[in-house]
C-alpha positions as CSV (number, residue, x, y, z in Angstrom):
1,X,43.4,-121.3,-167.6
2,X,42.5,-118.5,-164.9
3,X,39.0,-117.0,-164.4
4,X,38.7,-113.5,-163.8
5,X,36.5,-112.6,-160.9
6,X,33.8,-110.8,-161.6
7,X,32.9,-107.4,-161.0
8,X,30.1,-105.8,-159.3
9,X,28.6,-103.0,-161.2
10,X,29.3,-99.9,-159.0
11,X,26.6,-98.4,-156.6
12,X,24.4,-95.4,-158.4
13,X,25.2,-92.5,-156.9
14,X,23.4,-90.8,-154.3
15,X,20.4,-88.2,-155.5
16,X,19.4,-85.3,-153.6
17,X,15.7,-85.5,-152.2
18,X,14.4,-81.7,-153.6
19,X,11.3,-82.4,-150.9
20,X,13.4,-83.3,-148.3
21,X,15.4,-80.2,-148.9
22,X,12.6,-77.5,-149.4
23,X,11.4,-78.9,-145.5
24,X,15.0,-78.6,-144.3
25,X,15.2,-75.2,-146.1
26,X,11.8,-74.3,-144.2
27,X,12.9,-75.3,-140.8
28,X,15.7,-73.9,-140.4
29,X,15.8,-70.5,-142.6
30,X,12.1,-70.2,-142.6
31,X,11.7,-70.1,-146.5
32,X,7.9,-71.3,-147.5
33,X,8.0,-73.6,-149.9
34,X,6.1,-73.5,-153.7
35,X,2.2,-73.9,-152.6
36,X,0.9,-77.2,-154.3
37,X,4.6,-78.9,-153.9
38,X,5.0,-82.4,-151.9
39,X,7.4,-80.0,-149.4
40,X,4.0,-77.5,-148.8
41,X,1.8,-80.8,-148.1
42,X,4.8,-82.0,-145.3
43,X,4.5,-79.1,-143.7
44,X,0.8,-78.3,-143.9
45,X,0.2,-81.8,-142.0
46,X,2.7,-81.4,-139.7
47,X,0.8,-78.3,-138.7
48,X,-2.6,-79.8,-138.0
49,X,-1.0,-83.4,-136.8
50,X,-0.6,-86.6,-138.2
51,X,-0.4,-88.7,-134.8
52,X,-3.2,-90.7,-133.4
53,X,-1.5,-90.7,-130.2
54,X,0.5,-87.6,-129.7
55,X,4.5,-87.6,-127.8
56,X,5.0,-84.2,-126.4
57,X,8.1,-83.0,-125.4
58,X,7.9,-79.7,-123.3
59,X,10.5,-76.9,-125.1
60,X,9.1,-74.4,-123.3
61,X,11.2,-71.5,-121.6
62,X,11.2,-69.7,-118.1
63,X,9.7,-66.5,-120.0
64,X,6.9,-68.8,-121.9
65,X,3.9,-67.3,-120.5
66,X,2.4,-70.8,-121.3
67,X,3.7,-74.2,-121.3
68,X,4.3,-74.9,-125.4
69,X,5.9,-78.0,-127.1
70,X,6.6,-80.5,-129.8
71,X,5.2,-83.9,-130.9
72,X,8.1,-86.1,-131.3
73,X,6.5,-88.1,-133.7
74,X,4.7,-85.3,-136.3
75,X,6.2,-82.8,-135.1
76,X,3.4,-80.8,-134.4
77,X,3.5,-77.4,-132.5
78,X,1.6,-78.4,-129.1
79,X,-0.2,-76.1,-126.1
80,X,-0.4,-77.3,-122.7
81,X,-4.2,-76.9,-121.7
82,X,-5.3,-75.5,-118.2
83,X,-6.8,-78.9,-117.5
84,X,-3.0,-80.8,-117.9
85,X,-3.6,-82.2,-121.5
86,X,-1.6,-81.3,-124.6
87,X,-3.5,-80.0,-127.5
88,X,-2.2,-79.4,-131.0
89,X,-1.4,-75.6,-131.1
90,X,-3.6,-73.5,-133.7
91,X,-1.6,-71.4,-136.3
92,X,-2.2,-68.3,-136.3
């Protein structure tokens, strides 16, 4: 008498993340996303700054009247100050 093996039942499917996609879609087209969505509330705190300790990365250019860069943690629009500290940028 031969026992059949058993089989695994088969791995669900993957499932596209709609908030992951509404960030992705603001990032890189620049389309806002619905106001009072998960996707606004990403990018609203990523504006203001999530860090306790900050990780700025300079992206500044040589035409960049001011030094400006990125939090690589919150991703957080950053202003280098006149006193040598990084401060999160105000949106405007």
């Amino acid at each position: 008498m031969k026992i059949w093996p058993r089989r695994r039942p088969a791995p669900a499917p993957p499932r596209a993340n709609p908030t992951t996609i509404a960030v992705l879609e603001h990032d890189l087209l620049g389309i806002p996303p619905q106001p009072g969505t998960a996707a606004a509330a990403v990018i609203a705190l990523r504006r203001i700054g999530t860090c306790l300790t900050h990780q700025p990365v300079d992206t500044s250019t040589m035409d960049s009247p001011q030094s400006v860069g990125v939090c690589v943690r919150c991703g957080a629009a950053m202003v280098l100050g006149d006193d040598g500290g990084w401060t999160v940028a105000v949106p405007s």
